[in-house]
C-alpha positions in Angstrom: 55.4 118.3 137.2 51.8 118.2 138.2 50.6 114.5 138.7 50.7 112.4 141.6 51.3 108.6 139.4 49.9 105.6 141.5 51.3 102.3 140.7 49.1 98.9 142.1 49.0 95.8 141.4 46.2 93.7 142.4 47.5 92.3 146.3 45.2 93.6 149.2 48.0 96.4 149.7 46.5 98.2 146.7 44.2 100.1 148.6 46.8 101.2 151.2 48.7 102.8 148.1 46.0 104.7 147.0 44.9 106.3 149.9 48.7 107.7 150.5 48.7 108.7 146.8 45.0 110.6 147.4 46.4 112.1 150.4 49.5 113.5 148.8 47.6 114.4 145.4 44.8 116.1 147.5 47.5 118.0 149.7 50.0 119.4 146.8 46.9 120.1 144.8 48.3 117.6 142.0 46.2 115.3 139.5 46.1 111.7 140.7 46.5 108.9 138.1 46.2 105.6 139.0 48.5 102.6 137.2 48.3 99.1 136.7 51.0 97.5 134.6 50.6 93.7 133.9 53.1 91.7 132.2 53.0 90.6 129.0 51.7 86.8 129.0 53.0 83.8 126.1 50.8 81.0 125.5 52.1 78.6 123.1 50.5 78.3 120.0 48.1 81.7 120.5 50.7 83.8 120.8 52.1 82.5 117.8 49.6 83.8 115.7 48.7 87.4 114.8 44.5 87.2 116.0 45.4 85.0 118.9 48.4 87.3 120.3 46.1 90.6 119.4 43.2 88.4 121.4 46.0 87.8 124.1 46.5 91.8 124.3 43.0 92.8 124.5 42.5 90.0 127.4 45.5 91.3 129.4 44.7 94.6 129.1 41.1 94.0 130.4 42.3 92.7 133.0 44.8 95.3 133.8 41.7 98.0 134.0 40.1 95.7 136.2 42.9 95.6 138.9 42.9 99.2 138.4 39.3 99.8 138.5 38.6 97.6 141.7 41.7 98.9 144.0 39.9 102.1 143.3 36.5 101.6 143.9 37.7 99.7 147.2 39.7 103.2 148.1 36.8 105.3 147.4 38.2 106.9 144.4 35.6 108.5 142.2 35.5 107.7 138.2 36.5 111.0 137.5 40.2 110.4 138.5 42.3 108.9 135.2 43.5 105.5 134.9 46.3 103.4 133.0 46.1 99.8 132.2 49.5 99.1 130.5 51.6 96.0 129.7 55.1 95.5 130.3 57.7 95.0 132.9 56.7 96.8 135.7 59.8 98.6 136.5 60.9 99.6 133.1 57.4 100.7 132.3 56.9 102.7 135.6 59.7 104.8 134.8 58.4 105.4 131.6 55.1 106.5 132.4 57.0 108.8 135.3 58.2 110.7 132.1 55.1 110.7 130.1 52.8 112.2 132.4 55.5 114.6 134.0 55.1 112.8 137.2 56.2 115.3 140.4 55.9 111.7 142.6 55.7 108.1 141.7 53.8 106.0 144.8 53.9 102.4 144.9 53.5 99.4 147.4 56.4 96.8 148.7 55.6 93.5 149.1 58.1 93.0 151.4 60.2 90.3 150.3 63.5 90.1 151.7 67.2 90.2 150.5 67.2 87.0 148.5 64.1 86.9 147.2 64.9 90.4 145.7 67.6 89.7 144.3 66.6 86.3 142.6 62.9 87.3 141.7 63.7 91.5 141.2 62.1 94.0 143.1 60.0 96.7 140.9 60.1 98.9 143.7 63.8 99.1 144.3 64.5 99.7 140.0 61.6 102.9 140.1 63.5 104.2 143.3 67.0 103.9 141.4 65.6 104.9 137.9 62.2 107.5 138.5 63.0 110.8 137.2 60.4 112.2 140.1 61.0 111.0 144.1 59.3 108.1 144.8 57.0 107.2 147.5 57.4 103.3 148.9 54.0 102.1 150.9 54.9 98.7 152.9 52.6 95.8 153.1 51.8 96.5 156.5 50.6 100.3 156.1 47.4 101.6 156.7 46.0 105.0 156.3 42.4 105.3 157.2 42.8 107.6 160.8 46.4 109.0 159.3 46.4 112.3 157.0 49.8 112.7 155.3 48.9 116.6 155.0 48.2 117.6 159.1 
């Protein structure tokens, strides 16, 4: 296990989530790699259609890179560190990825949504805790990191 694996999505937590995974990266001496996973998107009639869902693909995972590119730019991350832009569930896909890149820690944000709303709209968070093959580090909505060092 060598990598630190940083899941964001694109909420103005992202940036929060980064700078705990750069802090615990930079402290263990592991390889940060950055994540965005977006889901997979059906529009009637394109998706239907082998150019129009492979145009569909290409879109979503532009846009995927994008997330990832800007919650790292507004973290301070330099180019050099290695990025992800997948598509999928979330949780299913975060797990996956925990096991492809021998992941020694997953970190990812919470947005914070209580009982019910986890339970009726899921909680990606809560199935990578349960499923990660690595421990997994939970950053709430409300963190912030700039004074803090994880590694003091």
């Amino acid at each position: 296990m060598t990598r630190v694996l940083c899941c964001i999505d694109d909420s103005a937590g992202a940036v929060s989530v980064v700078q705990v995974a750069r802090q615990l990266s930079d402290g263990l001496g592991l390889e940060l790699v950055l994540v965005h996973v977006a889901p997979h998107s059906h529009a009637p009639g394109v998706s239907a259609a082998v150019a129009g869902r492979e145009r569909l693909l290409e879109e979503e995972r532009n846009e995927a890179e994008e997330v990832v590119r800007r919650a790292a730019a507004e973290a301070g991350i330099d180019s050099g560190t290695r990025t992800r832009a997948e598509l999928g569930k979330a949780g299913e896909r975060i797990v996956q990825l925990c096991d492809e890149e021998d992941a020694s820690f997953v970190v990812m944000g919470s947005r914070g949504r209580g009982g019910l709303k986890a339970a009726v709209l899921g909680s990606t968070s809560l199935h990578v805790a349960g499923n990660a093959p690595c421990p997994c580090v939970i950053v709430p909505a409300s963190a912030t990191t700039e004074s803090e060092s994880l590694t003091d």
